[in-house]
N, C-alpha and C positions, 0 to 999 in steps of 0.2 A: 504494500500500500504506500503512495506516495505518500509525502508530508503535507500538513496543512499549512495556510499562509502564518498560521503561528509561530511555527518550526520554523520555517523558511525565513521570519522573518528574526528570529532570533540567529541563524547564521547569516544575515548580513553587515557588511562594515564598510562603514563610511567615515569620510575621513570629517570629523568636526571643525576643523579649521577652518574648512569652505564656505560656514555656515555663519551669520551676526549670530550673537548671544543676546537674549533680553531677558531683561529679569520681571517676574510674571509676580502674582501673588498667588498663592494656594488654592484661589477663590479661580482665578483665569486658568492654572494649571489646570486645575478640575474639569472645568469646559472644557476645554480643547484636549485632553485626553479623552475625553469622553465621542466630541467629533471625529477623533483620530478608529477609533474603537469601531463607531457607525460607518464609516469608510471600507475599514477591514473585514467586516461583517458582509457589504455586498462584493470587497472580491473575493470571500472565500465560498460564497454561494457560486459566486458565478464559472469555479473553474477556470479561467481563462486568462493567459497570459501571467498564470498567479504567481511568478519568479519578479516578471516584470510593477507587478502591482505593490509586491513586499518592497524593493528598493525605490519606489517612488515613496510609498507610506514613510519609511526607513528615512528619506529626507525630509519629508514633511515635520516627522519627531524632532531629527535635529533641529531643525528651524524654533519647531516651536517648545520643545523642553530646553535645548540649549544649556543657561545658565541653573535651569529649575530645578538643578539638585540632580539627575538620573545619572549613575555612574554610567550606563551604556545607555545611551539610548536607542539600541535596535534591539533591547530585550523586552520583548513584550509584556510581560507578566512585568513589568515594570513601568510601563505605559497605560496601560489601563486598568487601573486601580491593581496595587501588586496582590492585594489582599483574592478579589477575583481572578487575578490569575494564576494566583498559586492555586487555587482550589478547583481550577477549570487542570492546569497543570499533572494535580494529584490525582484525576481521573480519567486520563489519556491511557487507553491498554489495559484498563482495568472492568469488573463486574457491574462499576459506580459510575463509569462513561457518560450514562445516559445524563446523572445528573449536571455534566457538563453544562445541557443545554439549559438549564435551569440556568446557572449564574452566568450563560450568554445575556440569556433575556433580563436581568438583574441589571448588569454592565448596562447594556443599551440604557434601560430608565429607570437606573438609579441615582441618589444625588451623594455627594459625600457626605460626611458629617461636617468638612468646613461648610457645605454650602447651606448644610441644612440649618448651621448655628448662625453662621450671617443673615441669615433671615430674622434672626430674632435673639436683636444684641440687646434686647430690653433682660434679658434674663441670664443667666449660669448653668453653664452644663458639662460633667466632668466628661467627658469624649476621652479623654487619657489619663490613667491613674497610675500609677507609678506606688507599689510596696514590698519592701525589705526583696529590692533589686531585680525583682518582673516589671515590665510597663504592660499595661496591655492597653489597647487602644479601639474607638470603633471607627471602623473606615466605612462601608458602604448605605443606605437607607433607601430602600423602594417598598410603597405603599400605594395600595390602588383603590383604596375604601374595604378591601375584604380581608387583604393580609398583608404583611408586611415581613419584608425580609433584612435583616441585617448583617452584617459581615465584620469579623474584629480579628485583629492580628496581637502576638502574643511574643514579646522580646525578654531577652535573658542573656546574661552573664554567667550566670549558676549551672554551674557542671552537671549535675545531677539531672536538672529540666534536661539538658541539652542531648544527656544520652536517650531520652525519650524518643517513643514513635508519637507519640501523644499525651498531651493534657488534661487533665477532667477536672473539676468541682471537685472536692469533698462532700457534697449534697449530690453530687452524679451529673446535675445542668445548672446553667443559670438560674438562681430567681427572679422571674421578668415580672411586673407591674405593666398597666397600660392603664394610665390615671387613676390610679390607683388599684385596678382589678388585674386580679392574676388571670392572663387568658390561656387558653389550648394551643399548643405549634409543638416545635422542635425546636431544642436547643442542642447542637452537635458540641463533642468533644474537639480541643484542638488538635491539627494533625499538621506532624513536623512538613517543610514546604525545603525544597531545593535550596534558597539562599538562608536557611537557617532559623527563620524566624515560626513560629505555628499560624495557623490561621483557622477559624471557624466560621459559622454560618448559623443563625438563627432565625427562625418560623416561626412569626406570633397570629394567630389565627383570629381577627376581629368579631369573626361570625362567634366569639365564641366567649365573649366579655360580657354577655348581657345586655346588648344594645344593640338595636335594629339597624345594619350596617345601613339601608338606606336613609338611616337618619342623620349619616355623614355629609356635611356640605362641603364641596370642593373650597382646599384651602383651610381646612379645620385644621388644627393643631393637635397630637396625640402627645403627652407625659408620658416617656420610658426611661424606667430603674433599672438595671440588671445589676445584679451582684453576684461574684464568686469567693468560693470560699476554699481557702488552703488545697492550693495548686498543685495535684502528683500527677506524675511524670510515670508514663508507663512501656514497655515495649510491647509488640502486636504479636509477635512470636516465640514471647518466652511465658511458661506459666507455671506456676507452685504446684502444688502435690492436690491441692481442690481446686487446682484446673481456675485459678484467678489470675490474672495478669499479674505480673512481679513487676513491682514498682521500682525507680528507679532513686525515687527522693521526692521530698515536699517542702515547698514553702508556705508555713502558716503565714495566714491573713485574709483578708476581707477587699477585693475590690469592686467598689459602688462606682457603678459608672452610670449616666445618665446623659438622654440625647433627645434633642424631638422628632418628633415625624409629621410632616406634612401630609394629610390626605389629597391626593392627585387624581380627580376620577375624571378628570377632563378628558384624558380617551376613551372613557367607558364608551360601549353601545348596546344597549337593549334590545334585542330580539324578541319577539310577543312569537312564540311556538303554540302553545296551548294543543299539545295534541294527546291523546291519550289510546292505550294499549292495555287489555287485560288489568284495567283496574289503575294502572300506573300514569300517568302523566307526567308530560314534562312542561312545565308553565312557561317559563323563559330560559333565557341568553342572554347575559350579559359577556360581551368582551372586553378585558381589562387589559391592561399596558402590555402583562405577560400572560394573561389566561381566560378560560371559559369558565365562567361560573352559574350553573346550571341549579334550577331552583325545581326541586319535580315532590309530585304529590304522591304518594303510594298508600296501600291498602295493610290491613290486617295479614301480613302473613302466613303468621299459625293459626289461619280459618283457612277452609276449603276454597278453591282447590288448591290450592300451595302448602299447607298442612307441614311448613318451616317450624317447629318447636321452638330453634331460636330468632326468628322473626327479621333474620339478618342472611338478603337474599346478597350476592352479588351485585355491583352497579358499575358498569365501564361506560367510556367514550370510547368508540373506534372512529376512526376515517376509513376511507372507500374501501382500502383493502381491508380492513378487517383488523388493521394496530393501530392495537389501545394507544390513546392520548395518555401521554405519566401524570399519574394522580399525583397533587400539589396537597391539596387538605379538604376536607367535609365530611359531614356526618348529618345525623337527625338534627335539624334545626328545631324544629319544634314537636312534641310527640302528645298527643291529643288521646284522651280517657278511651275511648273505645278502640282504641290499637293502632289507628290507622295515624302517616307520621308525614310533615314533610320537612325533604332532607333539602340543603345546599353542600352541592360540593364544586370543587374545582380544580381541575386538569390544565397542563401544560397546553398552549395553542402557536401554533407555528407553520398561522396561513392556508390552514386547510380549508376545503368549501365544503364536502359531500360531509356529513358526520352521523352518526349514529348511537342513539343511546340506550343500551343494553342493561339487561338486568337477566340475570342466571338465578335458577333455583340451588344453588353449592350442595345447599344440608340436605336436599331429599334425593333428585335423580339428577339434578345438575343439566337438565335441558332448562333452554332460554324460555322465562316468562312473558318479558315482553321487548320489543323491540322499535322505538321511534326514531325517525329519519328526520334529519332538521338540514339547516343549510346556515352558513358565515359567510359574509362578504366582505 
C-alpha cells in the first residue's frame, strides 16, 4: 500500500531559508494550521499528483509557521494540532484505524483551546496545569450541540511516566462536569505518541446531562472541569500474576483543568424522515459538523412478536453497500412506562447519500426487525 499524503508529507525537506519568517500569535497559528489541514484533507481524497500536493502544502507550512515555534515544519503531526496527530499517528496499521477518521473530522472543526479562551477573556481557565513535574494540557474543543470532543497532551521529565505505554487516572478516567452535571462519553487513557509526549481524547455526551440538546442556542457557552488524579504509568505488554498491567511509577496529585466550549450548531441540518417499519420509526436527521444524529421511536421489545427479554435489539446505520457508519455515542433518550423508548444516537458521516437504518433482533434469532431507507444531501 502506498503512503498517504501524511507520510509523504513528513519525508519532505525544504530548505527554510527560502522562506520570510513572521511571527504569528497562537491565536493566527491556530487558523492557519487549521487551513493548512482543510487543504491536505482534499489532496489526500483526491489521489492525485499527491507527491506533488505534499511539497506545495510543505511550503505553504514554511511560509506560514516559519518563526511559530515548529522544529520541522514538514512534520505533520506537528502542523495540525500535534495532539491530533499523534492520535490519528497511533492508529495507522493498527485494529483502532478506523478511529483515525474520527479525529480527521475533529481536526477539520475543531477550535483550540487558545481560541476557545480568546473568546472569553472576561473569565479564567486552567487549559495547563503543571504538578510535582507533569504538565498536562488541553489542546483541541469540537462541539456541535450533541457532543463534544476534546483532546489533551501529557509532558514529563519523570522517568518512570516515561517508560510507560500509557497513563491512567487513579479513579481509571477523568472526572468531567459540564456546568456542573456529570455527563455520559468516554474518557481514554493516555497513550505514549512518537515525539514523547502522551496524548488523549475525551467524549462528553450532551444528550446525556439532563437537558434537551435542542434547547442549545448557537453560541451558548458550556462550563468544563476535568480532573485527574495521581498519574501511573503502565506498559501494554507486561502483566503481574492476576493478569493487571504492571505499573511503571506514579505521580501523586490532582490536576483540575478547566476550558469552555462553544456550542456551534450552525452547520446543523434537519432532515424531517418520519418513516416507520415494524413498529420502529425513525423521526429525523440531523447533520452535525462531524455526524448523523438520528432521533427514532421504537416499540416494547419483550412483547410479541420480538419476544427480546432484554428489550435491547441491535441499531446500525449502513450506506449502500451495507457498512455500518462507526457509532460515535447514543442510547435511550427517553424510556416511557409502558416499554416503548425513544433513543438518539449518532454515527460517524462522511458524505454518504443512500443510508439505511437497521435494527436486528441479536437476543432471539438475530434476523433484521426492521429496516428504513432515508437519504443526506
Amino acid at each position: 500500500m502506498g503512503k498517504n499524503i501524511y507520510e509523504i508529507l513528513n519525508d519532505v525537506k525544504i530548505n527554510e531559508d527560502e522562506y520570510e519568517k513572521i511571527n504569528l500569535t497562537d491565536l493566527d497559528k491556530a487558523q492557519k494550521q487549521k487551513r493548512i489541514l482543510k487543504k491536505i484533507k482534499k489532496n489526500n481524497k483526491s489521489h492525485k499528483n499527491i507527491r506533488r500536493a505534499a511539497l506545495a502544502t510543505a511550503a505553504a507550512c514554511a511560509v506560514i509557521i516559519g518563526a511559530a515555534g515548529a522544529a520541522n515544519p514538514a512534520m505533520a503531526k506537528n502542523l495540525f494540532s500535534s495532539t491530533i496527530g499523534n492520535l490519528i499517528e497511533n492508529r495507522q496499521g493498527t485494529k483502532d484505524e478506523g478511529e483515525a477518521k474520527i479525529y480527521e473530522k475533529i481536526a477539520e472543526k475543531s477550535m483550540t483551546a487558545q481560541e476557545e479562551t480568546a473568546r472569553h477573556q472576561d473569565k479564567t481557565y486552567n487549559t495547563s496545569v503543571d504538578v510535582n513535574g507533569v504538565n498536562v494540557s488541553i489542546s483541541d474543543i469540537y462541539c456541535d450541540g450533541y457532543i463534544v470532543y476534546y483532546t489533551a497532551v501529557l509532558k514529563t521529565d519523570n522517568e518512570l511516566l516515561n517508560q510507560a505505554d500509557f497513563i491512567s487516572s487513579g479513579k481509571g478516567s477523568d472526572i468531567v462536569t459540564v456546568n456542573g452535571k456529570e455527563p455520559g462519553g468516554v474518557r481514554m487513557s493516555f497513550e505514549k505518541a512518537s515525539d514523547g509526549t502522551f496524548v488523549k481524547s475525551g467524549e462528553i455526551d450532551l444528550m446525556d446531562i439532563g437537558q434537551n440538546t435542542d434547547s442549545f442556542s448557537d453560541k451558548d457557552t458550556l462550563e468544563v472541569e476535568c480532573s485527574m488524579e495521581n498519574l501511573t504509568g503502565y506498559k501494554d505488554d507486561d502483566w503481574d500474576k492476576n493478569g493487571d498491567y504492571k505499573s511503571t511509577g506514579t505521580v501523586d496529585g490532582e490536576w483540575k483543568l478547566s476550558f469552555p466550549v462553544t456550542v456551534d450548531r450552525s452547520s446543523n441540518i434537519t432532515y424531517q424522515v418520519n418513516k416507520e417499519d415494524h413498529g420502529v420509526k425513525v423521526c429525523d436527521v440531523v447533520k452535525t459538523k462531524a455526524g448523523l444524529v438520528l432521533t427514532i421511536e421504537t416499540p416494547d421489545f419483550t412483547k410479541k412478536p420480538y419476544n427480546d427479554p432484554y428489550n435491547d435489539p441491535d441499531l446500525a446505520v449502513v450506506d449502500a453497500d451495507g457498512n455500518p457508519l462507526q457509532w460515535l455515542y447514543g442510547g435511550i433518550y427517553k424510556q416511557n412506562a409502558d416499554g416503548t423508548a425513544t433513543y438518539k444516537i449518532m454515527v460517524l458521516y462522511e458524505n454518504q447519500t443512500d443510508l439505511t437504518f437497521e435494527v436486528t433482533n441479536k437476543n432471539v434469532d438475530g434476523k433484521k426487525i426492521a429496516s428504513i431507507d432515508f437519504q443526506i444531501h
